[in-house]
Every structure is written in structure tokens, then in C-alpha cells.
PDB file of N, CA, C and O in Angstrom:
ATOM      1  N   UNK A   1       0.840  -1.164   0.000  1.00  0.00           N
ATOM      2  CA  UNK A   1       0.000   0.000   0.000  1.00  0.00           C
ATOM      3  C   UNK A   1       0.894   1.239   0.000  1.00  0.00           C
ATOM      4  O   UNK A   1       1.925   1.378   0.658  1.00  0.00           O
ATOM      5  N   UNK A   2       0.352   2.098  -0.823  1.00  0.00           N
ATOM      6  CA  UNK A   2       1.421   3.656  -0.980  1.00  0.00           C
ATOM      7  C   UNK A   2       1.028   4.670  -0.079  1.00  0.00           C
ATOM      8  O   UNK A   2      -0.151   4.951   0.138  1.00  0.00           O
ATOM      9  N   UNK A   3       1.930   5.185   0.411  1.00  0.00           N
ATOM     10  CA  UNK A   3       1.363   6.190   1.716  1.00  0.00           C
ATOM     11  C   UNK A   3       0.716   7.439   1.525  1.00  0.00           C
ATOM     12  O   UNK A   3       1.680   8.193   1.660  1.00  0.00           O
ATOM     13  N   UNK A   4      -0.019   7.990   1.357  1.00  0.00           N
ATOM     14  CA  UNK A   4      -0.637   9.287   1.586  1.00  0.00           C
ATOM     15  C   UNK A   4       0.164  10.222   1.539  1.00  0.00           C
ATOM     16  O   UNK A   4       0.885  10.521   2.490  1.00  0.00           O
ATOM     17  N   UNK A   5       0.155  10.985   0.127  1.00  0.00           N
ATOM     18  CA  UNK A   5       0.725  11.991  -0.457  1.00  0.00           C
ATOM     19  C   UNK A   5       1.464  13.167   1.315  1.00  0.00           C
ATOM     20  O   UNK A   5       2.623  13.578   1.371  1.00  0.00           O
ATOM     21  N   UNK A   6       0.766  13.326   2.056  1.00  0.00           N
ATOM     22  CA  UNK A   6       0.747  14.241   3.031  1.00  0.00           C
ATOM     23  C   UNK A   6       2.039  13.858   4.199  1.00  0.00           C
ATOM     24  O   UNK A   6       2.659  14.634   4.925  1.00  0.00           O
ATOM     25  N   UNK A   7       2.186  12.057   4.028  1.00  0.00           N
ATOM     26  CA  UNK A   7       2.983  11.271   4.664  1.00  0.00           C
ATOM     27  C   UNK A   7       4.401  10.757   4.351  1.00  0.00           C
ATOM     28  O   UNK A   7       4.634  10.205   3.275  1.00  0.00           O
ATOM     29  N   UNK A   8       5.217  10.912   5.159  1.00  0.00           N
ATOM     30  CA  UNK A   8       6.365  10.449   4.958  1.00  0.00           C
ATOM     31  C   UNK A   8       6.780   9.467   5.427  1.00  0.00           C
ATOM     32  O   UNK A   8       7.463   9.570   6.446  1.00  0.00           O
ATOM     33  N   UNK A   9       6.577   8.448   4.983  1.00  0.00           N
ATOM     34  CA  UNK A   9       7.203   7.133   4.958  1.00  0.00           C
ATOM     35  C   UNK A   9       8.473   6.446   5.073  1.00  0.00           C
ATOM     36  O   UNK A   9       9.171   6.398   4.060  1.00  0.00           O
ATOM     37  N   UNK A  10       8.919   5.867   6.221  1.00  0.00           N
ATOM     38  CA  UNK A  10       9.672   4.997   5.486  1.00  0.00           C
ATOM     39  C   UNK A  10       9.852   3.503   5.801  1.00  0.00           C
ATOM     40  O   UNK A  10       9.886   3.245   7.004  1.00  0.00           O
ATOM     41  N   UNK A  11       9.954   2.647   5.095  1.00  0.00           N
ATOM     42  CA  UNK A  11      10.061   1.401   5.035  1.00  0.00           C
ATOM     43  C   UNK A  11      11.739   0.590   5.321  1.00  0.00           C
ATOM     44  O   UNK A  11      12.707   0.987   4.673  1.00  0.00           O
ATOM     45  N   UNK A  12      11.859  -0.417   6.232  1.00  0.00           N
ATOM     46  CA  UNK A  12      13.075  -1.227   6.396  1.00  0.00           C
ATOM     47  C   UNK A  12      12.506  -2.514   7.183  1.00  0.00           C
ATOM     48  O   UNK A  12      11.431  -2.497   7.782  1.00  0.00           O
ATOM     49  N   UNK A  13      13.255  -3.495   7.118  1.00  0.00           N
ATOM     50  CA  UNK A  13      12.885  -5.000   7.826  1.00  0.00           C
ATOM     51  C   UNK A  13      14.365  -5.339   8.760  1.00  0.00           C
ATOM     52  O   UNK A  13      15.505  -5.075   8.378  1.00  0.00           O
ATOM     53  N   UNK A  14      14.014  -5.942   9.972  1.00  0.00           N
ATOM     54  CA  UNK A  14      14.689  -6.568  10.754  1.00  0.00           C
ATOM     55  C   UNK A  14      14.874  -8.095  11.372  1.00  0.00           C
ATOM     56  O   UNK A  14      14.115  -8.856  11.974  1.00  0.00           O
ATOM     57  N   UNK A  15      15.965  -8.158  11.022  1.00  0.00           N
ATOM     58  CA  UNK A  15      16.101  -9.528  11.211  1.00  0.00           C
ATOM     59  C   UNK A  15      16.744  -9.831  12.595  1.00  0.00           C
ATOM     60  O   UNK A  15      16.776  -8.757  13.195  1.00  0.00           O
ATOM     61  N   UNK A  16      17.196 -10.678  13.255  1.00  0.00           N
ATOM     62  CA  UNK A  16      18.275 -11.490  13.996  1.00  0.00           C
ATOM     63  C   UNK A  16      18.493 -12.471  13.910  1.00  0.00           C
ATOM     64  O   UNK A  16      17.740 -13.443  13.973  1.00  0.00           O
ATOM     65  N   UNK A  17      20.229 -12.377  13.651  1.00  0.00           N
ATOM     66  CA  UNK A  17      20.919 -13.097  13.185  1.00  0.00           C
ATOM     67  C   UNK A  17      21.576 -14.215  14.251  1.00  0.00           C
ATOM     68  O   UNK A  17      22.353 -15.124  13.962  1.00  0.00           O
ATOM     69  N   UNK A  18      21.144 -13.946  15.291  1.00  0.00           N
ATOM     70  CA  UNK A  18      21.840 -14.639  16.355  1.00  0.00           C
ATOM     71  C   UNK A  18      20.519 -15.828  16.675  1.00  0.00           C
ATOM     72  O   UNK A  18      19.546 -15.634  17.404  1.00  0.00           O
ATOM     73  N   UNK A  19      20.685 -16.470  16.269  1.00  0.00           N
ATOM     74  CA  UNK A  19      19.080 -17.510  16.792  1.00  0.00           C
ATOM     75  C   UNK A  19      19.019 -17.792  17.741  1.00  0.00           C
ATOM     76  O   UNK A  19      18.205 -18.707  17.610  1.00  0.00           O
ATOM     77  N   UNK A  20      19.368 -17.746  19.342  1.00  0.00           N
ATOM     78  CA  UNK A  20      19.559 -18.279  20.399  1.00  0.00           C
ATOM     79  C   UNK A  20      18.717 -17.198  20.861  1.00  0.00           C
ATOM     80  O   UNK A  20      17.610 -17.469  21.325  1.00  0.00           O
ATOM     81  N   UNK A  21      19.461 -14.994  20.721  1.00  0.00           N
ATOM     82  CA  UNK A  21      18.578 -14.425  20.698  1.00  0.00           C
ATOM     83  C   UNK A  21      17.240 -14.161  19.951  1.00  0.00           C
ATOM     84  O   UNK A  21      16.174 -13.701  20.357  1.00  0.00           O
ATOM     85  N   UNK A  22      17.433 -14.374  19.361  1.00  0.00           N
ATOM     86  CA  UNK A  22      16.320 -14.583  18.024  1.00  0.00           C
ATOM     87  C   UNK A  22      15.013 -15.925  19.155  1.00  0.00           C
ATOM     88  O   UNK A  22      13.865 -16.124  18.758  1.00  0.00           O
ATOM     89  N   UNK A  23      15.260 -16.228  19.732  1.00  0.00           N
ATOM     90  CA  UNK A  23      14.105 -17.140  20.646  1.00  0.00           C
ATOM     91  C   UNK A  23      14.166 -16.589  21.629  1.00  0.00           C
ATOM     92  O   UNK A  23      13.131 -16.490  22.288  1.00  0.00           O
ATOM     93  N   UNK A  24      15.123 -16.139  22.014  1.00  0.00           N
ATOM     94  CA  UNK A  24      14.229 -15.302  23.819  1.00  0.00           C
ATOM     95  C   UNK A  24      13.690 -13.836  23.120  1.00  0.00           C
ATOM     96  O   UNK A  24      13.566 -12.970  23.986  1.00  0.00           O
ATOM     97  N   UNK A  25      13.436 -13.496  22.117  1.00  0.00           N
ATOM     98  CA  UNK A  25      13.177 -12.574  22.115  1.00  0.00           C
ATOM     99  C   UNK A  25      11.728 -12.701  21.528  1.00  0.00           C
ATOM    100  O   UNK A  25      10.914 -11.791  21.685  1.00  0.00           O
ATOM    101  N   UNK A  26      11.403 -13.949  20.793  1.00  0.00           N
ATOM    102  CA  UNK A  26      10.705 -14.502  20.753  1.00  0.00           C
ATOM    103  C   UNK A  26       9.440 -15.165  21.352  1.00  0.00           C
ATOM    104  O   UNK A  26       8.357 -15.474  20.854  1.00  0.00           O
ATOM    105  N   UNK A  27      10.193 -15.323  23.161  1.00  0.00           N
ATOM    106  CA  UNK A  27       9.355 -15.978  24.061  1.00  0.00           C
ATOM    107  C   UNK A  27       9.986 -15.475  25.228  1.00  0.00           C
ATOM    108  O   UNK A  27      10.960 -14.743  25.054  1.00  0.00           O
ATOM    109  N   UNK A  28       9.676 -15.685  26.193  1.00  0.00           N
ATOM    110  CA  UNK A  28       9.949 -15.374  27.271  1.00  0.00           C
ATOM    111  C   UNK A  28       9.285 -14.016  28.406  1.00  0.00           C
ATOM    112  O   UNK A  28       8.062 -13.908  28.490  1.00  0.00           O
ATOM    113  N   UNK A  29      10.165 -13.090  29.186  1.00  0.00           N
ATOM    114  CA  UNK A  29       8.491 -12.627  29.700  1.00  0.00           C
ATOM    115  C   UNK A  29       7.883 -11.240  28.764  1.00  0.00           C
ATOM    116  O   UNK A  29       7.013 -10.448  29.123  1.00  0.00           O
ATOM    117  N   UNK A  30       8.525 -11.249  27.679  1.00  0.00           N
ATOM    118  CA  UNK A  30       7.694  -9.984  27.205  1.00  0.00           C
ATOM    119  C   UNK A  30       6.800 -10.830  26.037  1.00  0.00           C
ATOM    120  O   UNK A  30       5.976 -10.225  25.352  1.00  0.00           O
ATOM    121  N   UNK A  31       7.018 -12.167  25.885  1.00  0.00           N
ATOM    122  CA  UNK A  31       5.735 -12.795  25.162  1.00  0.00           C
ATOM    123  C   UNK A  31       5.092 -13.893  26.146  1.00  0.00           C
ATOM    124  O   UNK A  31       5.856 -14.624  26.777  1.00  0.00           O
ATOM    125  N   UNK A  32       3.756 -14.016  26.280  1.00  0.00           N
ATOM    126  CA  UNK A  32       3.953 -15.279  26.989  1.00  0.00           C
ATOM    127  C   UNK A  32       3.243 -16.512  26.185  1.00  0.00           C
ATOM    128  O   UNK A  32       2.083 -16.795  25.886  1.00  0.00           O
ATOM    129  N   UNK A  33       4.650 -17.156  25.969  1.00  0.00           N
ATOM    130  CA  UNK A  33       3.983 -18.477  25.400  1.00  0.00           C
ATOM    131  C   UNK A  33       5.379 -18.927  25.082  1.00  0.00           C
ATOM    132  O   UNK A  33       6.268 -18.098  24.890  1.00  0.00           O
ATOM    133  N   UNK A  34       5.658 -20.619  25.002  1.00  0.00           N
ATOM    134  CA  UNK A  34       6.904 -21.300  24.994  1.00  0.00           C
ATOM    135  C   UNK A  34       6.977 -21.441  23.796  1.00  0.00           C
ATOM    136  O   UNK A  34       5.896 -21.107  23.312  1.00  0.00           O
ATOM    137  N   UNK A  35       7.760 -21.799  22.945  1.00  0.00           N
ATOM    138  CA  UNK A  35       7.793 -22.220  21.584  1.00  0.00           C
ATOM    139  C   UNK A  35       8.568 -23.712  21.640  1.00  0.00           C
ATOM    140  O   UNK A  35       9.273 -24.317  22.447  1.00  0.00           O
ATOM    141  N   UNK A  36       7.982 -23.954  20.215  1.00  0.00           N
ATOM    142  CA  UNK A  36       8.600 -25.609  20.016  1.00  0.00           C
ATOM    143  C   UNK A  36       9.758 -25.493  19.713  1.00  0.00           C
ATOM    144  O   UNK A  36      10.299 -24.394  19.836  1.00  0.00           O
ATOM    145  N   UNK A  37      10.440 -26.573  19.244  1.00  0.00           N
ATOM    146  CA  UNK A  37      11.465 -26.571  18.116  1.00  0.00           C
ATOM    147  C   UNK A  37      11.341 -25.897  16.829  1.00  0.00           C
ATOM    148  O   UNK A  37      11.771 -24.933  16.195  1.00  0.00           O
ATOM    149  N   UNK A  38      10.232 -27.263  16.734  1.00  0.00           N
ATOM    150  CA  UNK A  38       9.486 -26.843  14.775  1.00  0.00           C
ATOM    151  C   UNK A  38       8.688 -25.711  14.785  1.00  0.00           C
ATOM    152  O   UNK A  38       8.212 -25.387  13.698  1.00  0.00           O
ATOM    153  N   UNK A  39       8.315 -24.733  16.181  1.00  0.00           N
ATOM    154  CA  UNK A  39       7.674 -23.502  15.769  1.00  0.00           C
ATOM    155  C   UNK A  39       8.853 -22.216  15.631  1.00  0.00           C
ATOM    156  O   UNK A  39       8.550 -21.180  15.038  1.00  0.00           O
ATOM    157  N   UNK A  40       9.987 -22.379  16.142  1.00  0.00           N
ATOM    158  CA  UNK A  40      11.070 -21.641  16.177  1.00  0.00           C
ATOM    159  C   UNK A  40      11.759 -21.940  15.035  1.00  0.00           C
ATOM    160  O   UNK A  40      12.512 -21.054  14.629  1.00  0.00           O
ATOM    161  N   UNK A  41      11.697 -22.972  14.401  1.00  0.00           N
ATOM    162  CA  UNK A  41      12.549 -23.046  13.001  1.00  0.00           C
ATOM    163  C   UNK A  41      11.612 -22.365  11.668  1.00  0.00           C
ATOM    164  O   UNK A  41      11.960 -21.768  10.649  1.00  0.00           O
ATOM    165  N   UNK A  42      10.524 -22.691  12.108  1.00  0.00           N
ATOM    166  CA  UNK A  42       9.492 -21.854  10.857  1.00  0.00           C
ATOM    167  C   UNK A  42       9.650 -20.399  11.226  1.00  0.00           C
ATOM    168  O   UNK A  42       9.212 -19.547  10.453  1.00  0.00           O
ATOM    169  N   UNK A  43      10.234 -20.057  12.330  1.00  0.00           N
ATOM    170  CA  UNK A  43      10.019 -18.186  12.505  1.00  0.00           C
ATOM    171  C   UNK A  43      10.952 -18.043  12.028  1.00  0.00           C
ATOM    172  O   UNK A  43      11.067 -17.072  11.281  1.00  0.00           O
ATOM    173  N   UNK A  44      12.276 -19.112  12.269  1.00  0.00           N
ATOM    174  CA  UNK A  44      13.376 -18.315  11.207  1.00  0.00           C
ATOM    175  C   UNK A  44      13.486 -18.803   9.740  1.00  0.00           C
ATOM    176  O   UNK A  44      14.479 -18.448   9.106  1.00  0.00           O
ATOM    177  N   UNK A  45      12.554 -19.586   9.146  1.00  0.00           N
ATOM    178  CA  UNK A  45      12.612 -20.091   7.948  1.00  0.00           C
ATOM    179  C   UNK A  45      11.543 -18.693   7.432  1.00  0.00           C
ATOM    180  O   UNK A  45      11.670 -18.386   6.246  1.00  0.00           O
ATOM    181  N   UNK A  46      10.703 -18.007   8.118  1.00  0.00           N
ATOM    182  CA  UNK A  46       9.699 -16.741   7.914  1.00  0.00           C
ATOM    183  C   UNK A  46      10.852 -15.813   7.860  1.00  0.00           C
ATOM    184  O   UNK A  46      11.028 -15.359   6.729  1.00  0.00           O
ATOM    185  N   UNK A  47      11.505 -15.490   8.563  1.00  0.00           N
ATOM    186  CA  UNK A  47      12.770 -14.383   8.877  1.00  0.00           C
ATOM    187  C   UNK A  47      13.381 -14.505   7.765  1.00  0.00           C
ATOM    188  O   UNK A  47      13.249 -13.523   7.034  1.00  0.00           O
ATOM    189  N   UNK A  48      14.515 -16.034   7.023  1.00  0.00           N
ATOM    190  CA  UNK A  48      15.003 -15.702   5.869  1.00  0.00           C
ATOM    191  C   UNK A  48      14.314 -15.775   5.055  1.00  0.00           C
ATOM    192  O   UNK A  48      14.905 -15.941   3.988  1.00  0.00           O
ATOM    193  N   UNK A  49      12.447 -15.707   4.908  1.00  0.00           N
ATOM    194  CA  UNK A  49      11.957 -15.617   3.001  1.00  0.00           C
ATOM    195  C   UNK A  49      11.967 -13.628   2.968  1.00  0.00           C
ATOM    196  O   UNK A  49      12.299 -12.823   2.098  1.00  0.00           O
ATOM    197  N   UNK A  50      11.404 -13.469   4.436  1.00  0.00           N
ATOM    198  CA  UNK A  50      11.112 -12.006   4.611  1.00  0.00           C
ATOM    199  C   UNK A  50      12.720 -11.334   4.053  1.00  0.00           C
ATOM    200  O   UNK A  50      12.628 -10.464   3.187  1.00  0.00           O
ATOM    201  N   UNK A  51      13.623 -11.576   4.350  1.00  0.00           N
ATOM    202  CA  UNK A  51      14.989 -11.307   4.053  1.00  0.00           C
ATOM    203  C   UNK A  51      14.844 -11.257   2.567  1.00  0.00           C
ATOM    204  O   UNK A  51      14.713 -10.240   1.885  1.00  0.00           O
ATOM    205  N   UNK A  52      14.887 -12.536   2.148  1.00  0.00           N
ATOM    206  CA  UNK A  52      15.174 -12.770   0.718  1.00  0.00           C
ATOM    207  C   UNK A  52      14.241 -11.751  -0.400  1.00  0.00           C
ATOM    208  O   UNK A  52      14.548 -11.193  -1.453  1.00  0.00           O
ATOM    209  N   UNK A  53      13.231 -11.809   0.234  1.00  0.00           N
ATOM    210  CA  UNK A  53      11.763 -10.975  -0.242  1.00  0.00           C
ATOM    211  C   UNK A  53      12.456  -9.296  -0.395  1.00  0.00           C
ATOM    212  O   UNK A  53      12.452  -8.806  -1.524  1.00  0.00           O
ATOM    213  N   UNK A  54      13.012  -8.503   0.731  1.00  0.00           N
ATOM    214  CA  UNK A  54      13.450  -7.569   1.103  1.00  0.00           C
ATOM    215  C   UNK A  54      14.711  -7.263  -0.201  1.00  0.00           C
ATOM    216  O   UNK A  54      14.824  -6.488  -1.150  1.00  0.00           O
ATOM    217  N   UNK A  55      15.564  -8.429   0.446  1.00  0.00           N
ATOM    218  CA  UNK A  55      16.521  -8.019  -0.777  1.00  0.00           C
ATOM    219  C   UNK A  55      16.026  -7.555  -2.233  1.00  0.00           C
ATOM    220  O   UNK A  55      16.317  -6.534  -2.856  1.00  0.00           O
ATOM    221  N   UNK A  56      15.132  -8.694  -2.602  1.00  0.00           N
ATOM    222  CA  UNK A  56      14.876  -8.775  -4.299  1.00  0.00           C
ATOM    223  C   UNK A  56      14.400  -7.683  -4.642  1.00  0.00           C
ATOM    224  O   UNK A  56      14.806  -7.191  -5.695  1.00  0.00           O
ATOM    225  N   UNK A  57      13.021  -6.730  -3.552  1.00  0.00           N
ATOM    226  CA  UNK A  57      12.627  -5.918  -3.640  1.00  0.00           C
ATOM    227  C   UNK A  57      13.715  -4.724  -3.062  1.00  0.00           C
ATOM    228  O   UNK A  57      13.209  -3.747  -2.511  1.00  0.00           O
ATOM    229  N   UNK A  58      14.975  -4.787  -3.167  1.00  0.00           N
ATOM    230  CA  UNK A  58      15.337  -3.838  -2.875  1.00  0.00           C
ATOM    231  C   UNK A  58      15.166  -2.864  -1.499  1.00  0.00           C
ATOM    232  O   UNK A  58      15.623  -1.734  -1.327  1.00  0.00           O
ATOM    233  N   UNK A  59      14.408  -3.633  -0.643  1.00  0.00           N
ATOM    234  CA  UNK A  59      14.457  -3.066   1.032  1.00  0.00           C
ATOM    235  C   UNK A  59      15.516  -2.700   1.290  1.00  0.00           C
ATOM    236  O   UNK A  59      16.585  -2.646   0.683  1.00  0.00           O
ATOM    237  N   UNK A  60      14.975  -2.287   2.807  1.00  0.00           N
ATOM    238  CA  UNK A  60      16.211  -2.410   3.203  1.00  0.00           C
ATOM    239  C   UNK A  60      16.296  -3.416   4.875  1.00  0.00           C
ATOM    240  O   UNK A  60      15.697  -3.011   5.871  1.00  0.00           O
ATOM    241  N   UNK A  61      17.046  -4.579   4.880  1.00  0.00           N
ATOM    242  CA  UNK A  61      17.016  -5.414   5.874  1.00  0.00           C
ATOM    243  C   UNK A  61      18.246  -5.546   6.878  1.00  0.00           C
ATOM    244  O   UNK A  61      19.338  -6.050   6.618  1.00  0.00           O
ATOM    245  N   UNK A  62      17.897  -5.074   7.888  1.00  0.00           N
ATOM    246  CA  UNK A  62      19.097  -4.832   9.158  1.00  0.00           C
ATOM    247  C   UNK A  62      19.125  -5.582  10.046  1.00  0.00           C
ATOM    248  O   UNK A  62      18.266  -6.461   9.964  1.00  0.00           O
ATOM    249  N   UNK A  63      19.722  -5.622  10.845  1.00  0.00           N
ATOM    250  CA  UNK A  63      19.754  -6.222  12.315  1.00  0.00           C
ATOM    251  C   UNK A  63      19.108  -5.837  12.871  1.00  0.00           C
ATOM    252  O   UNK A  63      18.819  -4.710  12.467  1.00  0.00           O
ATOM    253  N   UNK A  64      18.509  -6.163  13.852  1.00  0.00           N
ATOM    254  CA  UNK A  64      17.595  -5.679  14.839  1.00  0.00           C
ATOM    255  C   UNK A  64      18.719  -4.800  15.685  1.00  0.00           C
ATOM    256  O   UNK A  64      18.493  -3.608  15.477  1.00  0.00           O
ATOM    257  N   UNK A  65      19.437  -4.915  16.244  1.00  0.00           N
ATOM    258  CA  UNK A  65      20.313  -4.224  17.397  1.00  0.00           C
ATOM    259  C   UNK A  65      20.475  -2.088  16.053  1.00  0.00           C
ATOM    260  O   UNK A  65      20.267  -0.943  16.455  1.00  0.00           O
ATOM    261  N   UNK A  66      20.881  -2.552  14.659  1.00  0.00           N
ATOM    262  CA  UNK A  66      20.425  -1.510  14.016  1.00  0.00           C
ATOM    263  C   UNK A  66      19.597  -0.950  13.665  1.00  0.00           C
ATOM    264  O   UNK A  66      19.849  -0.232  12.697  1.00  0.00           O
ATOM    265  N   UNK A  67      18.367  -0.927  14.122  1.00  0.00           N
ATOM    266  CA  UNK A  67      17.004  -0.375  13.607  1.00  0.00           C
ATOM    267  C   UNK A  67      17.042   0.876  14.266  1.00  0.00           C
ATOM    268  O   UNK A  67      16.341   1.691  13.665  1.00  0.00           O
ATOM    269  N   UNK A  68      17.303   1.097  14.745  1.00  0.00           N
ATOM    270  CA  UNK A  68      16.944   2.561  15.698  1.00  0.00           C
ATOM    271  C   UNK A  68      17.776   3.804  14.762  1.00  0.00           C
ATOM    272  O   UNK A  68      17.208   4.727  14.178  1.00  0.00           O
ATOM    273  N   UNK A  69      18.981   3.601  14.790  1.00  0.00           N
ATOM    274  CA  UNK A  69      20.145   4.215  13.619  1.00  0.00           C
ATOM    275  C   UNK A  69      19.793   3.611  12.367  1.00  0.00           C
ATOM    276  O   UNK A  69      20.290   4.071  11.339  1.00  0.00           O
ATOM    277  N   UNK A  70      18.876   2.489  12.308  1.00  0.00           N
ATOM    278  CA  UNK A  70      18.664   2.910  10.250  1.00  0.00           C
ATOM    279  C   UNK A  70      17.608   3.798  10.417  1.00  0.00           C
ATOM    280  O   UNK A  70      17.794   4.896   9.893  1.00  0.00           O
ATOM    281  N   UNK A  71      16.225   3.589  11.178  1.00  0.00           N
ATOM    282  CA  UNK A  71      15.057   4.517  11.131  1.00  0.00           C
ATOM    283  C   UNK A  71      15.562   6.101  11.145  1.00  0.00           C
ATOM    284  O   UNK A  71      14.928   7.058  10.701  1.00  0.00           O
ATOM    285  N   UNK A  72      16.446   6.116  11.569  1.00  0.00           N
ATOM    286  CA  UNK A  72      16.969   7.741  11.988  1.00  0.00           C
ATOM    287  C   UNK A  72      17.274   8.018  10.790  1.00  0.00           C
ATOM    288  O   UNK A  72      16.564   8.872  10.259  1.00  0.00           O
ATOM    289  N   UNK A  73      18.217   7.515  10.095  1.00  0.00           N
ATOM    290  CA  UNK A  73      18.870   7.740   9.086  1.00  0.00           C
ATOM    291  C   UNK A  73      18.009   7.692   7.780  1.00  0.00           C
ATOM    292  O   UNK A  73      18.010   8.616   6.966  1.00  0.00           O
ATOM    293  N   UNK A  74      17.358   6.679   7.654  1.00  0.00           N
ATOM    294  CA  UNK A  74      16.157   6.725   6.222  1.00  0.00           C
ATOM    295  C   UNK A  74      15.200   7.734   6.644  1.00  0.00           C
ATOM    296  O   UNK A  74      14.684   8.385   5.735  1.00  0.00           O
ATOM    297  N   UNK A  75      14.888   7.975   7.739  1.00  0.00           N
ATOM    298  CA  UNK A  75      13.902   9.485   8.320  1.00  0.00           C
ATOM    299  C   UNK A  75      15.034  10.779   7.896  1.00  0.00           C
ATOM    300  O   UNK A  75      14.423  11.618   7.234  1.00  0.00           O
ATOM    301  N   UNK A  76      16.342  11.122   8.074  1.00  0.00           N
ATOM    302  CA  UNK A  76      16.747  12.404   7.602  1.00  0.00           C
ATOM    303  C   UNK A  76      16.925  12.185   5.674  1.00  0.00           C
ATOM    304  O   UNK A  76      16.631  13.006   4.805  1.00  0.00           O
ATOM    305  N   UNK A  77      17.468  10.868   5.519  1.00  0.00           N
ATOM    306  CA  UNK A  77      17.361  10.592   4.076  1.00  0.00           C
ATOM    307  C   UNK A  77      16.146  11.329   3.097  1.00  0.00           C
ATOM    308  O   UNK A  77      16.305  12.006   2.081  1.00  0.00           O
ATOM    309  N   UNK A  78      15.098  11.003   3.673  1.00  0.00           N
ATOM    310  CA  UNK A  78      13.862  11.110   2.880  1.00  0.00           C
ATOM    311  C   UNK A  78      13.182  12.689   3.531  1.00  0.00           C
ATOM    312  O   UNK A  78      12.242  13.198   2.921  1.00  0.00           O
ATOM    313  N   UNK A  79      13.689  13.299   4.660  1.00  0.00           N
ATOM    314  CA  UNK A  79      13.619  14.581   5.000  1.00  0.00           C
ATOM    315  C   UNK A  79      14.258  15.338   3.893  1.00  0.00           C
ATOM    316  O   UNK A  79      13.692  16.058   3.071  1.00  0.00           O
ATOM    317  N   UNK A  80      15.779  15.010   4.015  1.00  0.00           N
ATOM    318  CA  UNK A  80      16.179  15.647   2.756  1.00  0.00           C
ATOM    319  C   UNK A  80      15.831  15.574   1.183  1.00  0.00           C
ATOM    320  O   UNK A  80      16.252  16.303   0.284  1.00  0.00           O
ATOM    321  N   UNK A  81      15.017  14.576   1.116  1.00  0.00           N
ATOM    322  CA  UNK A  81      14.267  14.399  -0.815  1.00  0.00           C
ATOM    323  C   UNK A  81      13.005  15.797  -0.831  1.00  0.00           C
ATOM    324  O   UNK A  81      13.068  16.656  -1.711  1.00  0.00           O
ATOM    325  N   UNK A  82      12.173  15.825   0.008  1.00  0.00           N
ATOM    326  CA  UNK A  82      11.655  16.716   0.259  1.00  0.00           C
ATOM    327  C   UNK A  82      11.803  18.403   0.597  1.00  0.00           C
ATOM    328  O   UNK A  82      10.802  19.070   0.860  1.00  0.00           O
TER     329      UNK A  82
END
């Protein structure tokens, strides 16, 4: 969906690359619910299509620990197109 002429947008995806964190972050007390094996391997088999998806389309896909400094940065990026 395209954003509203009035709106400034911007779009990026996050991954983690560390799978050990990549499950407590997943579960534990800020979610509550345990995960399986086979439900933790489909979140990261979801994580690399979303990746792969990102790339092809030209996203942009970071680390999670970088999201805060890419959002900043694609927010003055697209400040300055305007």
C-alpha cells in the first residue's frame, strides 16, 4: 500500500541473526507463550523468506540491534528528498 501523499514514509525490515537471541526474544516474559522446536525453526525459515523478499525488492534489511540508527537515518534521508 502507498502512503498518503501528506505522509512520509519509510520502510526497512529486521532480522536477527543470532538464533539463540532470536528465541528469547521470541518468548519469554515480554511474550507469553513457549515455543517448540518446529515452531522456532518456521520463525526463522519466515525471517530468511522475509529477508530474501526484502533483498529482491530492494528493502532495506538490518539487524535488529540496528534499527533505531537505520530509522533515523532513512527518516533524515527522505527529510532531505523533500
Amino acid at each position: 500500500m502507498a502512503a498518503e501523499e501528506d505522509v512520509n514514509a519509510i520502510e526497512f525490515y529486521l532480522r536477527e541473526s543470532n538464533s539463540a537471541q532470536h528465541r528469547r526474544m521470541l518468548g519469554g516474559p515480554t511474550h507469553d507463550r513457549a515455543m517448540t522446536d518446529a515452531q522456532f525453526d518456521r520463525c526463522r525459515l519466515i525471517q530468511a523468506f522475509i529477508g530474501e523478499e526484502a533483498r529482491r525488492l530492494g528493502k532495506v534489511f538490518v539487524e535488529f540491534d540496528e534499527g533505531v540508527e537505520t530509522a533515523m537515518r532513512l527518516i533524515e534521508e527522505s527529510l532531505e528528498e523533500n
